[in-house]
C-alpha positions in Angstrom: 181.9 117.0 72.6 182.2 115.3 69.1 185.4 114.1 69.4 184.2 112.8 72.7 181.4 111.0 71.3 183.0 109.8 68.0 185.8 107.9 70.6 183.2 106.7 73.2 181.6 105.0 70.0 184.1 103.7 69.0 185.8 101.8 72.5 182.5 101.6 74.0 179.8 100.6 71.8 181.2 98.8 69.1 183.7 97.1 71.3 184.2 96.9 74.4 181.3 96.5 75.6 180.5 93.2 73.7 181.5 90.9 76.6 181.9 92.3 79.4 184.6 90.9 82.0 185.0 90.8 86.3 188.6 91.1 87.1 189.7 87.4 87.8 193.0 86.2 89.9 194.8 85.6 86.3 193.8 89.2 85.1 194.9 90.9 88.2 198.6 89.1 88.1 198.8 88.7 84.5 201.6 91.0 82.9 201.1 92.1 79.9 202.2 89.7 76.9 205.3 89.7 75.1 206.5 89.3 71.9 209.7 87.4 73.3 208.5 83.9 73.3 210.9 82.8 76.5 208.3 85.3 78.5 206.0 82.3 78.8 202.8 83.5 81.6 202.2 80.8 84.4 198.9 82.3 84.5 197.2 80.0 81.8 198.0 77.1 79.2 199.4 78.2 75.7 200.2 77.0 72.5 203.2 77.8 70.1 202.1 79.0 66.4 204.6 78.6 63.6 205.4 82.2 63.9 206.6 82.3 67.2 203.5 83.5 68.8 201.9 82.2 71.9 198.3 82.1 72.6 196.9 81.6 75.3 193.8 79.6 76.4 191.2 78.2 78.5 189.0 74.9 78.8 185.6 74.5 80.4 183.0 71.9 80.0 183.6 68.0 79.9 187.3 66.6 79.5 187.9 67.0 75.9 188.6 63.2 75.6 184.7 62.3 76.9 183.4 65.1 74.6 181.0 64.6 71.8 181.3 68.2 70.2 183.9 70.9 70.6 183.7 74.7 70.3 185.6 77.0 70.1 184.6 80.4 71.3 185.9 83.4 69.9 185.8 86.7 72.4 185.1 90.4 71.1 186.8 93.6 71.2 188.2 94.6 75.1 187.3 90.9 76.7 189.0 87.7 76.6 188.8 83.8 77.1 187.8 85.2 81.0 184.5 86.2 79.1 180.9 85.3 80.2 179.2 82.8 78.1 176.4 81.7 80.8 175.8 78.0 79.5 174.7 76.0 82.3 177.4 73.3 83.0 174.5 70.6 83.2 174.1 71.6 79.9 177.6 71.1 79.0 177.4 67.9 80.6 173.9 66.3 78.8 175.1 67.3 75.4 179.2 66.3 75.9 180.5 69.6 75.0 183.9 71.1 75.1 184.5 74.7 75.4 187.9 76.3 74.0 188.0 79.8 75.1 190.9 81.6 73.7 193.0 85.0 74.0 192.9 86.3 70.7 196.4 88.3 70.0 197.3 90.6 72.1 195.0 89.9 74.6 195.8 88.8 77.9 198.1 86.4 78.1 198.5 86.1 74.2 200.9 87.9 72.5 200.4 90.7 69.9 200.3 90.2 66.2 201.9 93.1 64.7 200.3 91.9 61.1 197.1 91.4 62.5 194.7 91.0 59.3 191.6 88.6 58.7 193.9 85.9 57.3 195.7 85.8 60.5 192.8 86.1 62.6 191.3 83.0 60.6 194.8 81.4 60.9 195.4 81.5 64.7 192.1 79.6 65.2 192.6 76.8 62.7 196.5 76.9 64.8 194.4 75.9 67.8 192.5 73.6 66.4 195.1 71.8 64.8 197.2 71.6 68.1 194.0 71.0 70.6 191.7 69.5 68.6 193.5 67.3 65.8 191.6 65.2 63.7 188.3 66.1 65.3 185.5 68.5 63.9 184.8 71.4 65.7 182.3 73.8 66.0 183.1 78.0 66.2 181.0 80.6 67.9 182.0 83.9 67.6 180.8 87.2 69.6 180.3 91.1 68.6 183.3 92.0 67.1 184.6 88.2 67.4 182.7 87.9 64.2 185.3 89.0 62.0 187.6 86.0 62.7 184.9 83.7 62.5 183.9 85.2 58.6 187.5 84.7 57.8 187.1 81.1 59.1 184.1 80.5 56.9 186.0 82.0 54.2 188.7 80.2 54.5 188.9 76.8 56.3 185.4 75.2 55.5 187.3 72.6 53.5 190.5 71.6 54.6 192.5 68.2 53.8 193.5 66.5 56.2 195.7 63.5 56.0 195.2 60.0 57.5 198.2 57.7 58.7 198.4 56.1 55.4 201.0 58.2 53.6 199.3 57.0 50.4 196.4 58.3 50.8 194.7 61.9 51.4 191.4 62.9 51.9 189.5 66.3 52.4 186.7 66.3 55.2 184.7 69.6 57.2 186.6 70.0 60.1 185.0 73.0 60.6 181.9 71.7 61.0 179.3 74.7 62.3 179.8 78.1 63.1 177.3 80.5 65.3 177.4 84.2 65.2 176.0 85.9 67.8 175.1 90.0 67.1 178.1 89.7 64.7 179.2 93.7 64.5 178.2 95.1 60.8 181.1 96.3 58.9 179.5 99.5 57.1 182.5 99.0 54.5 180.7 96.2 52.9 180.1 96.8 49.6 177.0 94.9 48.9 175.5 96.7 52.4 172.5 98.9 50.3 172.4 102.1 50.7 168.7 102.4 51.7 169.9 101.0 54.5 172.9 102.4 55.8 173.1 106.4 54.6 170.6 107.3 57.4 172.3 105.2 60.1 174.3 107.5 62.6 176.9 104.3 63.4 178.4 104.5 59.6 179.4 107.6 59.8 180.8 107.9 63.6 182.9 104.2 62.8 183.9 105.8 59.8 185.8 108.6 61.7 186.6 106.4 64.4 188.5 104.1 61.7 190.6 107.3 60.8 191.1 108.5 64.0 192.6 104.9 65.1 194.7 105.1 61.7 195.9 108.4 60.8 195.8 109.4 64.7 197.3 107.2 66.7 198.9 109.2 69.5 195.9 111.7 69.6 193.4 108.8 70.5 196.2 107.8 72.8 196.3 110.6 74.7 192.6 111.3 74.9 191.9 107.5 76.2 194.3 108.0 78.9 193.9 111.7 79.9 192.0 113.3 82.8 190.8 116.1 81.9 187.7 115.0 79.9 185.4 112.0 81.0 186.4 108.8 77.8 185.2 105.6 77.7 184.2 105.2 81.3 180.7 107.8 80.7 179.5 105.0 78.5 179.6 102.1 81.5 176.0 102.5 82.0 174.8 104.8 79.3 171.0 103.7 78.3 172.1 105.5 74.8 173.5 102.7 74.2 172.5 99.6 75.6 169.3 98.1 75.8 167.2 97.7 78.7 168.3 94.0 79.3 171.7 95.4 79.0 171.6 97.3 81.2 170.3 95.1 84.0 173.0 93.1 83.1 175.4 96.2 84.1 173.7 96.6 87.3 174.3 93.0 88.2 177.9 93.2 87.0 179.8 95.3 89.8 182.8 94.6 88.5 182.4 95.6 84.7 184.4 98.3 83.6 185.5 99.4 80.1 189.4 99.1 79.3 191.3 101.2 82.2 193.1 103.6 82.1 195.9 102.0 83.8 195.8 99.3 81.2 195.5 101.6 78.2 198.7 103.6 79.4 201.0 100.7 78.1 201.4 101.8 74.3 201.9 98.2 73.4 198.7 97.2 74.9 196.8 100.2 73.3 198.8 99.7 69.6 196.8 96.0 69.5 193.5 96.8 70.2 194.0 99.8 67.7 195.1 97.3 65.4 192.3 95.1 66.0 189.9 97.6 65.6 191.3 98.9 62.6 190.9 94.8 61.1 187.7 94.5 61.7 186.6 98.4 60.5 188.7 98.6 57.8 188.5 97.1 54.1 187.8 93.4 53.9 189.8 91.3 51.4 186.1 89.4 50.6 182.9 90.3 50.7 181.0 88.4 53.4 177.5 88.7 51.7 178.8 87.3 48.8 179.9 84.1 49.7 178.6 81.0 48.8 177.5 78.3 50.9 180.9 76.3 52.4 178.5 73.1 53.5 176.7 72.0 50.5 175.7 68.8 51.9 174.1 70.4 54.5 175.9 68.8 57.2 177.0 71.4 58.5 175.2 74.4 59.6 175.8 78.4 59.9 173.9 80.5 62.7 173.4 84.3 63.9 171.9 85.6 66.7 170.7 88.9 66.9 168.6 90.4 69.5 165.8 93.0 68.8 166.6 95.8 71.2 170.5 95.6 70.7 171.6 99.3 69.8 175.2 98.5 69.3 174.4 96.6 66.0 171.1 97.1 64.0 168.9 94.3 63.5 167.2 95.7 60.1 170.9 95.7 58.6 171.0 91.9 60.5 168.0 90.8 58.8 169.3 91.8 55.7 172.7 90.2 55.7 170.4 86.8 56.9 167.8 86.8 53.4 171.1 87.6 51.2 172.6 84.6 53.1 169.9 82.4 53.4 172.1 79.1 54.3 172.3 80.9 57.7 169.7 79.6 60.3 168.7 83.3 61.4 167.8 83.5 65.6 165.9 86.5 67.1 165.6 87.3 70.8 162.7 89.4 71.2 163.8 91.3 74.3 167.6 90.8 74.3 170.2 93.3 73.8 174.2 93.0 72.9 174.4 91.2 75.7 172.8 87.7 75.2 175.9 85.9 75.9 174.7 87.1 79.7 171.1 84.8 79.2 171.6 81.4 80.2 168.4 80.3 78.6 170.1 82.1 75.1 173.5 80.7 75.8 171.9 77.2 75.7 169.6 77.5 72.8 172.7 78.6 70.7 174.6 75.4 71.5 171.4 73.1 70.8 171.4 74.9 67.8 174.4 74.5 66.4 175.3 70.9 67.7 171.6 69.2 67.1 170.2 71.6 64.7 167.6 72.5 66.8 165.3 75.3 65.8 163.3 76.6 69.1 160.7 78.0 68.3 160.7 81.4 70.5 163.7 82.6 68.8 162.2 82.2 65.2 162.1 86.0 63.5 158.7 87.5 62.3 158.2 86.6 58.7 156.4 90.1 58.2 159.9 91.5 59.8 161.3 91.0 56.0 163.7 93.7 55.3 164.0 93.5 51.4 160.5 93.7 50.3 161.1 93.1 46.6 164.4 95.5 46.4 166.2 94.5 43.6 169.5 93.4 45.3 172.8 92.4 43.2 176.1 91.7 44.8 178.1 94.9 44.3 181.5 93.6 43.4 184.3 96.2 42.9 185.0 99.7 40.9 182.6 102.3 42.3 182.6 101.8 45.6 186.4 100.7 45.1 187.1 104.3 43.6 185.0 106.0 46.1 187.0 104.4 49.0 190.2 105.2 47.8 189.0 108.7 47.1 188.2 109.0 51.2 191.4 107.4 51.9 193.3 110.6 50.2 190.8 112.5 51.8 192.1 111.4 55.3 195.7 111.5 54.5 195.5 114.8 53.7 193.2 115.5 57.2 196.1 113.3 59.1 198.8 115.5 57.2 197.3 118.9 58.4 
């Protein structure tokens, strides 16, 4: 069934199954959030942002004030600051790190962001920081579809002043001071993706129609998430079409992962922000992400991704690709690992030493001969072709929606 597989694409494999969760005790009594800001959950610490929100979060590591680096970690599509991110805590402990795991909006105990946009995304986290780690640097590692808040952070808050006691005087410093992307999703909207590399790839086309669907369609995909009739999101749990070997021993050993309920997915509120998220990350971008330029110049601060080789939710030719247009990004490769590597404790640890010492381990180091570009003539596609050929699909779907 088409329709069938155009939404299992979409909630499964570019989603929901970038981190996935066990129920927890906080999960399983944890109502869902609310906009009013005097519903304050017991269930976990939050902070206030100057639009009323609350967000919700979570600390693990060393006590913040014995901590020699801070990170924050920044969940995917479907999972939240309850995610799995397997670094060992003697780790944690030899290098002095502090985690910040966080519910972004409208997840778990944080409460929606009806004008959910990269900006905002970007916004919430340098919120946290601000209120949880003031006046210290801090490092951001983002996951799957987790990615597209941590772009908008590079983006946007590389450089930000900051002011010291003296009211006299100002001074701008890197706050944010190293950012890791691990299998970052691949927005096919892009517009400096080539098309060698893309017009032949079966996910463009399926998130395409899956961005519409979530857009022009909202009650249909609604109603199919949540119906009985047909099998949804819950034939992809274990589907080897789309995860990896390793992922799917990761699967086996997780008895209690499941894709989004249906239970959960009956509250419209609930269902209305992941659509939302979705539809931030898959839809047009105010930037181009392969066009920007280095935000540490000195080199003190450092930019990472981490892809694995057999990971069939997101491409690693297309990977390799956005790594040589980008080449201030330290580029990792797992030979054997899938979406999942946020599951590998041996990964999970190589991506901190990475980003915190600017260590380069050796066994993650990508093929040389793996070179995607091999002398294509690449330019940084800017705006009126592609520009007018998106707003011509655009009318295209409004008129599908209006029929």
């Amino acid at each position: 069934m088409v329709f069938g597989r155009l939404l299992g694409f979409m909630m499964g494999c570019l989603g929901l199954a970038d981190s996935p969760t066990q129920p927890s005790i906080a999960e399983s009594t944890t109502q869902t959030a609310s906009t009013d800001s005097s519903k304050v959950s017991n269930a976990s610490p939050r902070i206030r942002l100057s639009d009323g929100r609350y967000l919700a979060y979570r600390e693990r590591g060393v006590p913040k004030n014995k901590s020699n680096y801070r990170v924050i970690v920044v969940h995917g599509f479907g999972s939240s600051k309850e995610m799995h991110f397997l670094v060992p805590q003697d780790v944690m402990d030899e290098l002095g790190i502090y985690l910040l795991l966080f519910d972004r909006a409208g997840y778990g105990d944080s409460d929606p962001n009806p004008k959910r946009s990269l900006k905002s995304e970007a916004s919430d986290i340098q919120e946290l920081a601000d209120q949880l780690i003031s006046g210290s640097k801090f490092f951001v590692i983002g996951v799957s579809v987790g990615s597209y808040p941590t772009w908008s952070c590079l983006k946007r808050i590389p450089h930000r002043q900051v002011k010291s006691h003296f009211k006299l005087i100002q001074f701008f410093a890197f706050q944010l001071a190293g950012v890791a992307l691990v299998v970052p999703f691949i927005n096919y909207r892009w517009p400096s993706l080539p098309r060698h590399l893309i017009d032949n790839d079966y996910r463009k086309n399926l998130s395409r129609w899956a961005l519409l669907i979530s857009r022009y369609a909202p009650a249909l995909l609604h109603w199919y998430m949540t119906q009985k009739l047909f099998p949804s999101s819950s034939v992809l749990d274990r589907n080897p079409k789309f995860f990896s070997k390793k992922d799917m021993e990761v699967l086996k050993n997780s008895p209690g992962y499941q894709l989004l309920s249906r239970n959960k997915l009956k509250d419209r509120a609930l269902f209305d922000s992941h659509r939302r998220d979705f539809i931030a990350a898959f839809g047009k971008w105010d930037f181009d992400p392969l066009c920007l330029s280095n935000p540490f110049p000195d080199n003190k601060s450092l930019v990472h991704i981490w892809q694995g080789c057999e990971d069939k939710v997101v491409p690693v030719q297309i990977q390799r690709f956005v790594s040589e247009k980008l080449p201030w990004i330290h580029y990792h490769e797992v030979p054997d690992g899938g979406h999942f590597l946020v599951y590998d404790s041996a990964v999970c640890e190589a991506i901190l030493r990475s980003l915190v010492l600017g260590e380069d381990p050796p066994l993650y180091r990508p093929n040389e001969s793996a070179s995607i570009l091999n002398g294509y003539p690449y330019r940084c596609i800017r705006e009126p072709i592609i520009e007018r050929a998106l707003v011509r699909l655009d009318k295209l779907a409004r008129n599908w929606s209006a029929d």
